[in-house]
C-alpha positions as a Markdown table, in Angstrom:
| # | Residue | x | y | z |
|---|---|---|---|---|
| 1 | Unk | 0.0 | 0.0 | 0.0 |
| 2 | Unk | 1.3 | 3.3 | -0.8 |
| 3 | Unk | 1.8 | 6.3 | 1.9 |
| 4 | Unk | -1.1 | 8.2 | 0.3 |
| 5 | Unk | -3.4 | 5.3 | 0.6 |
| 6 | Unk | -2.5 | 4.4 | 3.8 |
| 7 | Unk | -3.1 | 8.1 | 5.0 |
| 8 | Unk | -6.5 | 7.9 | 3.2 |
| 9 | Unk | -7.2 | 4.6 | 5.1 |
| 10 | Unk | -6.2 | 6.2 | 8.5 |
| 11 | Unk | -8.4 | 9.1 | 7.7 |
| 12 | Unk | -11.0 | 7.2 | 6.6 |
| 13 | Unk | -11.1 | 5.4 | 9.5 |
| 14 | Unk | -10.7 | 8.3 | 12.0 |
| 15 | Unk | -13.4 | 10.1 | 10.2 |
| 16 | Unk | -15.7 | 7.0 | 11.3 |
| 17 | Unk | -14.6 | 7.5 | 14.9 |
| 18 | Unk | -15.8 | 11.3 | 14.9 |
| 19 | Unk | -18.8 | 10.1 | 13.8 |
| 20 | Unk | -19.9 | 7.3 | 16.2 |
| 21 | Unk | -18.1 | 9.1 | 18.9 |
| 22 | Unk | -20.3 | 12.2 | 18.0 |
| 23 | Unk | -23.2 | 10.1 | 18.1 |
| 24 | Unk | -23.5 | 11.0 | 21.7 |
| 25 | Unk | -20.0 | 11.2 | 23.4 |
| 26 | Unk | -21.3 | 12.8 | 27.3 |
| 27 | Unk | -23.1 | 9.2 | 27.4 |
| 28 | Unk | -20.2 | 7.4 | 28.6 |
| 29 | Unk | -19.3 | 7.3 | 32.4 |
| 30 | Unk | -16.1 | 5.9 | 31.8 |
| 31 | Unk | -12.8 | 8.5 | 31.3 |
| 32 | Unk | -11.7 | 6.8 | 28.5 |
| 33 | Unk | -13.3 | 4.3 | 25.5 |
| 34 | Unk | -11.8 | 2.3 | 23.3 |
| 35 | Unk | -13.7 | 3.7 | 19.5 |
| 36 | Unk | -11.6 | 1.4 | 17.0 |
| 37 | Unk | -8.0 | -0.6 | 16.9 |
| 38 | Unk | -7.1 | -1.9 | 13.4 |
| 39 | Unk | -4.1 | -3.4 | 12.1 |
| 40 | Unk | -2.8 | -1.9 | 9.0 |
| 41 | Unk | -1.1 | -3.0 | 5.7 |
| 42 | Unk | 2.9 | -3.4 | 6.2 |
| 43 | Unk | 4.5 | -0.4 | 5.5 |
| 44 | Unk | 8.7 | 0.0 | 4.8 |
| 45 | Unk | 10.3 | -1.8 | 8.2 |
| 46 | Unk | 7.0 | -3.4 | 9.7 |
| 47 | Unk | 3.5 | -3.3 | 11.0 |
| 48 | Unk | 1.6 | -0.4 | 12.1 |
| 49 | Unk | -1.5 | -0.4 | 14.1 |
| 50 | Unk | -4.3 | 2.5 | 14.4 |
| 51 | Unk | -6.1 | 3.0 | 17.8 |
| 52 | Unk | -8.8 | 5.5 | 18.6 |
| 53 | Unk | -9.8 | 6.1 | 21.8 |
| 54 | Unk | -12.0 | 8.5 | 23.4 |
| 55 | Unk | -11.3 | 10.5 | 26.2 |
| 56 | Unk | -13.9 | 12.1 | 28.7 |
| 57 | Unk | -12.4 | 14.5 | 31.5 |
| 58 | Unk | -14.8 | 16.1 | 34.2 |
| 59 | Unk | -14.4 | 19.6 | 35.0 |
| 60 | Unk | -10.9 | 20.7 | 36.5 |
| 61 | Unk | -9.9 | 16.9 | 35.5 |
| 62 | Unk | -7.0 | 16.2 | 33.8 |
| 63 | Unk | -4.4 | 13.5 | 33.8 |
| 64 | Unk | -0.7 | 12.5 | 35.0 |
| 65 | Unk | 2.2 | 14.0 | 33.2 |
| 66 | Unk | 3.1 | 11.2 | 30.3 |
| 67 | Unk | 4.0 | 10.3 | 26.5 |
| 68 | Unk | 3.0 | 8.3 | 24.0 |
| 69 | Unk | 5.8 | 5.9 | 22.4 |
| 70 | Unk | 4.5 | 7.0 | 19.0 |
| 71 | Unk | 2.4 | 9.9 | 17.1 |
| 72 | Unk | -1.1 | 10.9 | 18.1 |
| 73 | Unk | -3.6 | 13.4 | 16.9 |
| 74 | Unk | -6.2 | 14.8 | 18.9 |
| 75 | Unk | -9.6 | 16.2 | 18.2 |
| 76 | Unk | -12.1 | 18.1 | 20.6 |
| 77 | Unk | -15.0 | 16.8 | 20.2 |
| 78 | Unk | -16.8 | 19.2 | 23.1 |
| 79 | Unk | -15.4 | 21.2 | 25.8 |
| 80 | Unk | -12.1 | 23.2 | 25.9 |
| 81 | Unk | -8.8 | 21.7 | 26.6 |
| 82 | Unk | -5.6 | 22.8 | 28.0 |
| 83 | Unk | -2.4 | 21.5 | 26.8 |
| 84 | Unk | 1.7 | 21.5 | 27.6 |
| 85 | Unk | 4.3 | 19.6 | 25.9 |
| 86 | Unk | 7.6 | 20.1 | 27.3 |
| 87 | Unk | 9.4 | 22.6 | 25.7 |
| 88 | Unk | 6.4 | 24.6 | 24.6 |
| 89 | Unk | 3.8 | 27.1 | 25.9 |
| 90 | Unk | 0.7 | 26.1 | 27.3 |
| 91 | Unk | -2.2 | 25.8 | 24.3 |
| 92 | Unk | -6.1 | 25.6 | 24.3 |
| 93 | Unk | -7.9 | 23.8 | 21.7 |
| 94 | Unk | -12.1 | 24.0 | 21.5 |
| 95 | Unk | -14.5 | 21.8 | 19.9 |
| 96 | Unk | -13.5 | 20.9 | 16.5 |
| 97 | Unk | -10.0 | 21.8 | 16.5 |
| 98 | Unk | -6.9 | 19.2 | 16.6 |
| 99 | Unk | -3.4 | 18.8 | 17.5 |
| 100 | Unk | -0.8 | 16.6 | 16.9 |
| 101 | Unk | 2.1 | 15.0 | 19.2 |
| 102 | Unk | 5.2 | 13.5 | 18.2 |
| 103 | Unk | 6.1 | 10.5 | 19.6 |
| 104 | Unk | 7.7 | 10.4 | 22.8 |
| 105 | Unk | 6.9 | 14.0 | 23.1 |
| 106 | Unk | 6.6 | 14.9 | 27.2 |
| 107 | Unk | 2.9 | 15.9 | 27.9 |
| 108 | Unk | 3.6 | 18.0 | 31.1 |
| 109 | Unk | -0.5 | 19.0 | 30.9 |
| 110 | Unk | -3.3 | 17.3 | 29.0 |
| 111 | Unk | -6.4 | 18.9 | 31.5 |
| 112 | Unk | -10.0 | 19.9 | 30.6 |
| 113 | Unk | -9.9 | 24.2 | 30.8 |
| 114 | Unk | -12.9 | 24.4 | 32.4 |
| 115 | Unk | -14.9 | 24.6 | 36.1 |
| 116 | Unk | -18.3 | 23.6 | 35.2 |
| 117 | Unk | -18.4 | 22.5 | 31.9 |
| 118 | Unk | -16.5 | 18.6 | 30.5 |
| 119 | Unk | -14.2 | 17.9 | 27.7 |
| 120 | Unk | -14.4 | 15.2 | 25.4 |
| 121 | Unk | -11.6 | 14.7 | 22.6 |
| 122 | Unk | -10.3 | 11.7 | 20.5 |
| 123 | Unk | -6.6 | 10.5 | 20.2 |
| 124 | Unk | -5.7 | 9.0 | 17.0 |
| 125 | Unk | -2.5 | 6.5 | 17.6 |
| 126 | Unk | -0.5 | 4.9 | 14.7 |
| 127 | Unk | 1.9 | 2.9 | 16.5 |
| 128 | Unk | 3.9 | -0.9 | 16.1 |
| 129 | Unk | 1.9 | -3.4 | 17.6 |
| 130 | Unk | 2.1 | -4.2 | 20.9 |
| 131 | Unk | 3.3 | -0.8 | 21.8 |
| 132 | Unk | 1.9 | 1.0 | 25.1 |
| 133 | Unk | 0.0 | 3.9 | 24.5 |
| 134 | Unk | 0.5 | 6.1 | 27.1 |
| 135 | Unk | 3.3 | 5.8 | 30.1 |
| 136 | Unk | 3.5 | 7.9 | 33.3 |
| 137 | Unk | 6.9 | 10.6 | 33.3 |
| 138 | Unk | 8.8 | 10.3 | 36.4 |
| 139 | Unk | 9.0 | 13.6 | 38.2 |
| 140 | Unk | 12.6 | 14.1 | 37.6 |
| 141 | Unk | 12.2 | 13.7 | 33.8 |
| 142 | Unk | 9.5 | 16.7 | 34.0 |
């Protein structure tokens, strides 16, 4: 498979995500859901796999400093969130816009902005199988 169709097959399925995940994404009382995993066609030196998972966060919630061992694109679906990666100044992304993070990137700050209100997003993953998705940064590494 070319790049350009595998792109088109990772967007295709992301796009499907938004959409199921849009359905009705403040259902869920879960933090996190698992929208889609999928295996894709070999690509250059090996497998790759896509993951989609949805993310809820409460308001003032946010989660552990950490990275990801390979890229992922986020989307707000609802709410406002507020962002660090190490190295970078704090960001704020509303409903409907996206970011992306390179792998093994330090997310000081992944928190929903907001008091009152939640935050709901999708992260996109394209990683090796077998890979962990997220893992906790020591202190010391902050």
């Amino acid at each position: 498979m070319t790049g350009g169709r595998t792109l088109l097959t990772i967007i295709a399925f992301a796009s499907v995500a938004v959409h199921l995940a849009a359905q009705d994404p403040l259902a869920q009382t879960a933090r996190e859901k698992l929208i889609i995993t999928q295996q894709l066609a070999r690509m250059g030196t090996g497998d790759l796999k896509a993951t989609v998972i949805q993310v809820h966060y409460g308001p003032d919630e946010r989660s552990i400093a950490h990275s990801h061992g390979c890229p992922v694109i986020v989307y707000v679906l609802n709410g406002t969130l507020r962002t660090q990666i190490k190295g970078r100044p704090v960001e704020y992304y509303g409903a409907g816009k996206a970011f992306y993070e390179a792998a093994n990137a330090v997310h000081l700050i992944s928190a929903n902005a907001s008091s009152i209100e939640p935050a709901n997003f999708l992260a996109f993953f394209i990683c090796e199988p077998g890979a962990q998705l997220s893992t906790p940064v020591k202190e010391n590494s902050k």
